[in-house]
N, CA, C and O atoms as a Tinker XYZ file with bonds, in Angstrom:
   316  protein
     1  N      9.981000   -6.776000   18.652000    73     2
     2  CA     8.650000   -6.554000   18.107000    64     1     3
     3  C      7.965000   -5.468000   18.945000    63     2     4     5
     4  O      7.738000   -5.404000   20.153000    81     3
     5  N      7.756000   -4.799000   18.127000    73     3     6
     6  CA     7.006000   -3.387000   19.161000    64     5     7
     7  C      5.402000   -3.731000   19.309000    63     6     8     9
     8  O      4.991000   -4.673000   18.631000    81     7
     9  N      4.539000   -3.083000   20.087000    73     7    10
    10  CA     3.216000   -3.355000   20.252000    64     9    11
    11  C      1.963000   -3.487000   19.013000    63    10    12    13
    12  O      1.126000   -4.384000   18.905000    81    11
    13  N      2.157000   -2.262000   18.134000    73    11    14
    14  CA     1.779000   -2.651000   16.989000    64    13    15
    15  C      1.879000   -4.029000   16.062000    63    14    16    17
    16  O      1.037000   -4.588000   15.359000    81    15
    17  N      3.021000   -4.283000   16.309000    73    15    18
    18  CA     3.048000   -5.544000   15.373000    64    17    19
    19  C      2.390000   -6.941000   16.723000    63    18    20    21
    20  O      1.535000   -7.754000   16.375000    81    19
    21  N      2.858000   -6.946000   17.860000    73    19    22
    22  CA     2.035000   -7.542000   18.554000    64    21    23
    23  C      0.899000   -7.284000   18.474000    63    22    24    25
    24  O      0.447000   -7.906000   19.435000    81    23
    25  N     -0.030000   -6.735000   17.945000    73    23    26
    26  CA    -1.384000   -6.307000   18.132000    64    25    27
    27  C     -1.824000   -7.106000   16.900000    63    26    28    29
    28  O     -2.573000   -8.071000   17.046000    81    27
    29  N     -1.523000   -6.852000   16.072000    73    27    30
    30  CA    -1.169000   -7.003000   14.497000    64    29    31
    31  C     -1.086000   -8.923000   14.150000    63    30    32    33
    32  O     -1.719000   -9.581000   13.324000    81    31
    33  N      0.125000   -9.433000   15.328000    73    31    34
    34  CA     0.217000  -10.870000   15.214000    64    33    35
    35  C     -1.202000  -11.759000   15.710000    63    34    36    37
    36  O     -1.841000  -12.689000   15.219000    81    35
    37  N     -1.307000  -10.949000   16.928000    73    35    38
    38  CA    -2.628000  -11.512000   18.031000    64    37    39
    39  C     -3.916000  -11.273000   17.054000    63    38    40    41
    40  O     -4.502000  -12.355000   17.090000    81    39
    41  N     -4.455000  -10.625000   16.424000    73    39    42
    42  CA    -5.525000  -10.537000   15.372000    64    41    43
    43  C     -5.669000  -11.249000   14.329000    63    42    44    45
    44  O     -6.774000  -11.605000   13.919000    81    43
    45  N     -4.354000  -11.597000   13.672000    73    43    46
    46  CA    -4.028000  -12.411000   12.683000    64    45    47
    47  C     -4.696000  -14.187000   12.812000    63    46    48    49
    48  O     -5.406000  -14.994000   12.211000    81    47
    49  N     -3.756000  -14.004000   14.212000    73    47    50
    50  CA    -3.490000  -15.548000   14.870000    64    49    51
    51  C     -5.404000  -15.964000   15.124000    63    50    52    53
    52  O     -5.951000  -16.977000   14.687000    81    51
    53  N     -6.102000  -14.815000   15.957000    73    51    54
    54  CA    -7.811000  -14.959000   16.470000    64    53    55
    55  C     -8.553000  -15.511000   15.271000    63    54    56    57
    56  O     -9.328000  -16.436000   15.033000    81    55
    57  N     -7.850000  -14.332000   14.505000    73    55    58
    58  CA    -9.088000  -14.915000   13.149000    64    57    59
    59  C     -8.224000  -15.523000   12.053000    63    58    60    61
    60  O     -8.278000  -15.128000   10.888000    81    59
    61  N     -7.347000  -16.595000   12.512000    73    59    62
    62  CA    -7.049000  -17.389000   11.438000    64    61    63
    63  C     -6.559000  -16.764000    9.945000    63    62    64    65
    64  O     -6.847000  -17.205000    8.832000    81    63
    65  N     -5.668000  -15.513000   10.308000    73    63    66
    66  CA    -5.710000  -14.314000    8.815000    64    65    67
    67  C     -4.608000  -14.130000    8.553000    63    66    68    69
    68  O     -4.453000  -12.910000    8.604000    81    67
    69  N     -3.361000  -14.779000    8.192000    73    67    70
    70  CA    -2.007000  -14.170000    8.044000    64    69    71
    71  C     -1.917000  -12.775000    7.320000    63    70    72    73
    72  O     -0.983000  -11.978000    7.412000    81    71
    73  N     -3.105000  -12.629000    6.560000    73    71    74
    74  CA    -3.255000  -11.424000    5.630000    64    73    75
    75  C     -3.662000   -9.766000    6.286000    63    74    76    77
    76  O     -3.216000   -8.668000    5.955000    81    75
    77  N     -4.736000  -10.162000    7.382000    73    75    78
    78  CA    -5.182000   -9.278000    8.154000    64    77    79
    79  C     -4.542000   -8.222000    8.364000    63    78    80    81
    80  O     -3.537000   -8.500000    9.018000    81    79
    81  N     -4.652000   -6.512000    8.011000    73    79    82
    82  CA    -3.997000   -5.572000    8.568000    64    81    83
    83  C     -5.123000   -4.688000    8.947000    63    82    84    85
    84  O     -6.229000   -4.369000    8.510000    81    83
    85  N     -4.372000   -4.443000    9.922000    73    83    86
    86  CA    -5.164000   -3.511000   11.241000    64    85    87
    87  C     -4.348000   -1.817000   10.670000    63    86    88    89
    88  O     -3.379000   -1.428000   10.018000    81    87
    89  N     -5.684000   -1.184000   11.552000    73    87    90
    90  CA    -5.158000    0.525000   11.486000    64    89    91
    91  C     -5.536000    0.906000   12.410000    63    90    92    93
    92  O     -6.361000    0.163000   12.941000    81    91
    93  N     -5.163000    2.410000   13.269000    73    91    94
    94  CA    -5.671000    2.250000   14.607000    64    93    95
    95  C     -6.893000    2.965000   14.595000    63    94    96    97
    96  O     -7.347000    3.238000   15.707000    81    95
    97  N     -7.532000    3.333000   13.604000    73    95    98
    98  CA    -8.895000    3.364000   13.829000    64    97    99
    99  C     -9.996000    2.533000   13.447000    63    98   100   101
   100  O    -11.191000    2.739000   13.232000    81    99
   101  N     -9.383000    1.714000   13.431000    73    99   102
   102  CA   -10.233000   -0.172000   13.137000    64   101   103
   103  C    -11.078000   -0.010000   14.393000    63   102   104   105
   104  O    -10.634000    0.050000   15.540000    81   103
   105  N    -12.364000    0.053000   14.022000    73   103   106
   106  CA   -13.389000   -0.532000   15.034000    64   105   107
   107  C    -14.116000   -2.232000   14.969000    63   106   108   109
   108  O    -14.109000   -3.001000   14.007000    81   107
   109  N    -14.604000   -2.410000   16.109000    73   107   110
   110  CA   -15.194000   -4.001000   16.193000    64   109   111
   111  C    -16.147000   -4.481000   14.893000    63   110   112   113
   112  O    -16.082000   -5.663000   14.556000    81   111
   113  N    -16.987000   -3.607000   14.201000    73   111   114
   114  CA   -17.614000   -3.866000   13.502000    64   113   115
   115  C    -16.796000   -3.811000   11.696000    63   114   116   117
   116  O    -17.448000   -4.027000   10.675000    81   115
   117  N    -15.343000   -3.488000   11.713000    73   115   118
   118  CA   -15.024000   -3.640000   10.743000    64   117   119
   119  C    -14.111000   -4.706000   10.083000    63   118   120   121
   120  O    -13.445000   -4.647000    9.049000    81   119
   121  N    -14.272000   -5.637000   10.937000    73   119   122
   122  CA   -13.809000   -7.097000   10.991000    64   121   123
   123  C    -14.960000   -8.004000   11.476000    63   122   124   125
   124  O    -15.668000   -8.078000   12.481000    81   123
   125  N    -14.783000   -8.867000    9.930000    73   123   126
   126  CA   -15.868000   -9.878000   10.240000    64   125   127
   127  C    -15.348000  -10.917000   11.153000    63   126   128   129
   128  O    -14.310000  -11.574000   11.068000    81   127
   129  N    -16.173000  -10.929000   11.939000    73   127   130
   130  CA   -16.723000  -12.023000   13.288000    64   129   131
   131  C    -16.265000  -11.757000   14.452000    63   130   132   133
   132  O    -16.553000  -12.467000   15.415000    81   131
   133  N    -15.082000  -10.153000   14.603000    73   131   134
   134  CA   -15.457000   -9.895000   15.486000    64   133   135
   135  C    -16.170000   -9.446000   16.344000    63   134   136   137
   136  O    -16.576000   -8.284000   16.343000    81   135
   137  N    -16.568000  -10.737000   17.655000    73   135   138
   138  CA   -17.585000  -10.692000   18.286000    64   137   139
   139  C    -16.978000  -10.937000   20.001000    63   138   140   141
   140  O    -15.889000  -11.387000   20.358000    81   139
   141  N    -17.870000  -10.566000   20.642000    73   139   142
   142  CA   -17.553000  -10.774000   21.906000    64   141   143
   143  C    -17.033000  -12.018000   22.290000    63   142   144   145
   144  O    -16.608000  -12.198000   23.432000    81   143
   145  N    -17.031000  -12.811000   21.511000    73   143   146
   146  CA   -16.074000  -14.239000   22.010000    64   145   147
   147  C    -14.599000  -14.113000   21.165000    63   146   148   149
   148  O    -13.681000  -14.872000   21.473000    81   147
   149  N    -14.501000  -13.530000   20.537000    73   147   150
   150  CA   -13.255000  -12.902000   19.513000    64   149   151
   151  C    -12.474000  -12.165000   20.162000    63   150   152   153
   152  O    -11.260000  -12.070000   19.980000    81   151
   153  N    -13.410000  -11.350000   21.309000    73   151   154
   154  CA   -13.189000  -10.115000   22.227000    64   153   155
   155  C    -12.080000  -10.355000   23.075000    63   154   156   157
   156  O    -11.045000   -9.700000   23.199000    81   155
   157  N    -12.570000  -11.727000   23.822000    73   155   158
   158  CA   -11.978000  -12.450000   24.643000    64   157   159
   159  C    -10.574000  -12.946000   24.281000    63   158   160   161
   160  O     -9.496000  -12.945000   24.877000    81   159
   161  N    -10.890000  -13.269000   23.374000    73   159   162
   162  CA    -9.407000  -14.354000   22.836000    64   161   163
   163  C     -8.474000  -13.108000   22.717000    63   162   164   165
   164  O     -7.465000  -13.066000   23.421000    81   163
   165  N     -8.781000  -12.045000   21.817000    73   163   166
   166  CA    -7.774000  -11.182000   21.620000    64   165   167
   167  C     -7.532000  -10.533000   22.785000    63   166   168   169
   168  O     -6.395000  -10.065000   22.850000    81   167
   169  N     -8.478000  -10.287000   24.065000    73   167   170
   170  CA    -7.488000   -9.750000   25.369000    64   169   171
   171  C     -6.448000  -10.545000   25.551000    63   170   172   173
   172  O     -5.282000  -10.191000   25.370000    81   171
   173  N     -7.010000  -12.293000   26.126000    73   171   174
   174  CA    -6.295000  -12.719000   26.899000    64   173   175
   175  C     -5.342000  -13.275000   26.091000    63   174   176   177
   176  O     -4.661000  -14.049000   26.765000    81   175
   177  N     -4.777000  -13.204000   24.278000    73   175   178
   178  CA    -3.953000  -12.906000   24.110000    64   177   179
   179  C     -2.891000  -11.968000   24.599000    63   178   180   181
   180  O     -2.027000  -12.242000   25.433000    81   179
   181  N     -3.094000  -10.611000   23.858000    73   179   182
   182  CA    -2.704000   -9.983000   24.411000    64   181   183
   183  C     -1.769000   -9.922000   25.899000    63   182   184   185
   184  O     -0.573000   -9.655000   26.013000    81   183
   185  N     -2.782000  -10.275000   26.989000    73   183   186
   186  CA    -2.061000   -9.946000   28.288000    64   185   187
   187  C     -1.047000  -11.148000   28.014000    63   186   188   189
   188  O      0.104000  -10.933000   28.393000    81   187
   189  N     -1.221000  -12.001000   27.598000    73   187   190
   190  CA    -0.214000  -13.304000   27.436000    64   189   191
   191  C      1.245000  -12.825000   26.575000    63   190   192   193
   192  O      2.422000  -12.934000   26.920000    81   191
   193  N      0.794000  -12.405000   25.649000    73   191   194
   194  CA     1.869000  -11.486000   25.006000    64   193   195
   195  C      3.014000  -10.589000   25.431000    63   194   196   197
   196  O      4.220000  -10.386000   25.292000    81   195
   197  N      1.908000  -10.173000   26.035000    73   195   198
   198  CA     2.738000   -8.329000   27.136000    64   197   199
   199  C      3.031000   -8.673000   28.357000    63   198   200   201
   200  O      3.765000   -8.028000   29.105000    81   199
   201  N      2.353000   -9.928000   28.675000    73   199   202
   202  CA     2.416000  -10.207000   30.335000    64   201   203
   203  C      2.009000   -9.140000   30.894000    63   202   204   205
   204  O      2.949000   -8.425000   31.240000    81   203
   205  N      0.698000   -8.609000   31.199000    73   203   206
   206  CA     0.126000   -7.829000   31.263000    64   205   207
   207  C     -1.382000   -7.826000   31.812000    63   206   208   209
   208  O     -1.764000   -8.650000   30.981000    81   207
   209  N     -2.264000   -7.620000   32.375000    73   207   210
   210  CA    -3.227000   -7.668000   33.058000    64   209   211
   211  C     -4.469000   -6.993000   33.049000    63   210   212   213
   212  O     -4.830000   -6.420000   34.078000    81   211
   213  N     -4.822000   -6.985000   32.542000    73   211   214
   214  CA    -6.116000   -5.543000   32.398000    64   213   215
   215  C     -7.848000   -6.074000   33.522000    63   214   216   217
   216  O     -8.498000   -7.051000   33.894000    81   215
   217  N     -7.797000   -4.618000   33.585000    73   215   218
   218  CA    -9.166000   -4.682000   34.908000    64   217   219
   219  C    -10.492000   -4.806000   34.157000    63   218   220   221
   220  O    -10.205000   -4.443000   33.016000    81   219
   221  N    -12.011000   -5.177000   34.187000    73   219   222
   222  CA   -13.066000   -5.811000   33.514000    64   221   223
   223  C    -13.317000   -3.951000   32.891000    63   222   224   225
   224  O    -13.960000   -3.873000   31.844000    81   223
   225  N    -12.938000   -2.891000   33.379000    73   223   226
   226  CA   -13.590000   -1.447000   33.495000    64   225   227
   227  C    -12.852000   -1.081000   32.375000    63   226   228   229
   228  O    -13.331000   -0.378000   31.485000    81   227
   229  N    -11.273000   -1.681000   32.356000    73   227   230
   230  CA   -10.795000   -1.059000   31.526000    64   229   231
   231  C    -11.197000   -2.495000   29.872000    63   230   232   233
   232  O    -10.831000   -2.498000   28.697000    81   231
   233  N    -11.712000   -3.063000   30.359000    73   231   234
   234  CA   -11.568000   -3.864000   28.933000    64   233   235
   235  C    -13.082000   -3.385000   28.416000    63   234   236   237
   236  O    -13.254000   -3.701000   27.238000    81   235
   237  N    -13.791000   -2.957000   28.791000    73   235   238
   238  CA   -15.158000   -2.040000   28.539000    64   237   239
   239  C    -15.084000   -1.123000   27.774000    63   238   240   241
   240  O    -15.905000   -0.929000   26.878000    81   239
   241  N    -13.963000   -0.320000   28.031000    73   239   242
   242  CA   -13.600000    0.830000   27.267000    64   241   243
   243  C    -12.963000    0.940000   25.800000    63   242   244   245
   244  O    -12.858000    1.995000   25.175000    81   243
   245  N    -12.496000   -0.513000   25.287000    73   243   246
   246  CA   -11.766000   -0.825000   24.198000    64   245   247
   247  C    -12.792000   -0.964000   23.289000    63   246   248   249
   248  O    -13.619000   -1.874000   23.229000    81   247
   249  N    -12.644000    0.272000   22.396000    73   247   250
   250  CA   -13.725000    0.450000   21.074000    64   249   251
   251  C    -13.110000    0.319000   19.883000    63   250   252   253
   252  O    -13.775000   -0.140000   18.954000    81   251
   253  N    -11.338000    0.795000   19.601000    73   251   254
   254  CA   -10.894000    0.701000   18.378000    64   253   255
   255  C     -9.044000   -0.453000   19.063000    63   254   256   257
   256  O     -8.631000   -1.068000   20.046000    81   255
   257  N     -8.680000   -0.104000   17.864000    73   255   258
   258  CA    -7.759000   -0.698000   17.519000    64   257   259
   259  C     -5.979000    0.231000   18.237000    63   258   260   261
   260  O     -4.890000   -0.320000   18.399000    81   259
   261  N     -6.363000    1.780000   18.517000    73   259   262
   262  CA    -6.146000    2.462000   18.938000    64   261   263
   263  C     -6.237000    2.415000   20.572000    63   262   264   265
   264  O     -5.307000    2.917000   21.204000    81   263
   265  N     -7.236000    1.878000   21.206000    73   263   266
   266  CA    -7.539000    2.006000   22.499000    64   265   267
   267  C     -6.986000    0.887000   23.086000    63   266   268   269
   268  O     -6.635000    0.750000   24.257000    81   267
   269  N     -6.935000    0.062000   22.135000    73   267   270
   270  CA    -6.274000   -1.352000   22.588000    64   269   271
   271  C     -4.673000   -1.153000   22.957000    63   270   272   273
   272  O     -3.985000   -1.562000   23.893000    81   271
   273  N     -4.383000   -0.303000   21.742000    73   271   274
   274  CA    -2.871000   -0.204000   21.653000    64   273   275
   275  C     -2.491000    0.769000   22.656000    63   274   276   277
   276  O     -1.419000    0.548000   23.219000    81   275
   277  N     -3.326000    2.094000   23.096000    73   275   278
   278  CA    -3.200000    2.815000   24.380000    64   277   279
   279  C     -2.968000    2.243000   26.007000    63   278   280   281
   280  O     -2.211000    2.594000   26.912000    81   279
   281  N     -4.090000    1.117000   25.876000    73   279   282
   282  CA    -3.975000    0.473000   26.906000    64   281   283
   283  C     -2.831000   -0.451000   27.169000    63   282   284   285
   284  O     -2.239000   -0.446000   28.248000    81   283
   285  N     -2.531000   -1.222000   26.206000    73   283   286
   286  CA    -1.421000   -1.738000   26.135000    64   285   287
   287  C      0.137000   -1.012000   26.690000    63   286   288   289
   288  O      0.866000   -1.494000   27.557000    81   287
   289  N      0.304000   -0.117000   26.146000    73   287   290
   290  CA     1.462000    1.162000   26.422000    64   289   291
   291  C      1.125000    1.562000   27.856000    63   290   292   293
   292  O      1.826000    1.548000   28.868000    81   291
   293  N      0.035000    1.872000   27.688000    73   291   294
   294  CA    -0.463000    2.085000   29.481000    64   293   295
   295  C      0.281000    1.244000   30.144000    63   294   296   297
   296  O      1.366000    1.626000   30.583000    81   295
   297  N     -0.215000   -0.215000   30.365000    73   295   298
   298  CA    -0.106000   -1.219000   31.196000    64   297   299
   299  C      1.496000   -1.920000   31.135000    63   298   300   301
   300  O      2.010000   -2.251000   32.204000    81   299
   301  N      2.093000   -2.083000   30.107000    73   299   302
   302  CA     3.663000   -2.093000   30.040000    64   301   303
   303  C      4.754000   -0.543000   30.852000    63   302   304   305
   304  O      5.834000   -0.777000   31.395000    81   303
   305  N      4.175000    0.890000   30.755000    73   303   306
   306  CA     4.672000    1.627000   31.192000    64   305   307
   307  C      4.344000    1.360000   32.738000    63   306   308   309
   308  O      5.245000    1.725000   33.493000    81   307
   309  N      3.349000    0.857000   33.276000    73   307   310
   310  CA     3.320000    0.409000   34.580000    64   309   311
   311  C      4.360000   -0.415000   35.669000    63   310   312   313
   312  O      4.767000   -0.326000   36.827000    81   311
   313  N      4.487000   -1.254000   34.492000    73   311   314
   314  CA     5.478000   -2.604000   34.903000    64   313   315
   315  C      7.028000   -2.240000   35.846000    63   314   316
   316  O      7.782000   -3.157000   36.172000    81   315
């Protein structure tokens, strides 16, 4: 499973959506209810996913669906 579709599962799974498809210029406001407690779940998915870790500076910076998936690639090319 490449990161996209991890990104893709973890969104699905937050908001209860088997249907849900993401694009990477999906911003926060174009999904209903995501909200800063939505925010949460889908990081610390995520790092659970990727086994992966992200800093409070860099989770600030995540505006689209795109930045998520940057960071992600980021933080696995680290490893």
């Amino acid at each position: 499973m490449n990161i996209n579709q991890i990104i893709q599962t973890v969104f699905q799974h937050v908001f209860s959506n088997p249907n849900l498809k993401l694009h990477q210029n999906m911003v926060t406001g174009e999904i209903v209810d995501w909200d800063s407690f939505k925010n949460v779940e889908i990081i610390l998915a995520c790092e659970q996913q990727l086994q992966i870790q992200f800093r409070a500076r860099e989770i600030d910076q995540i505006r689209s669906i795109a930045d998520l998936t940057r960071l992600c690639e980021q933080k696995l090319s680290e490893k």
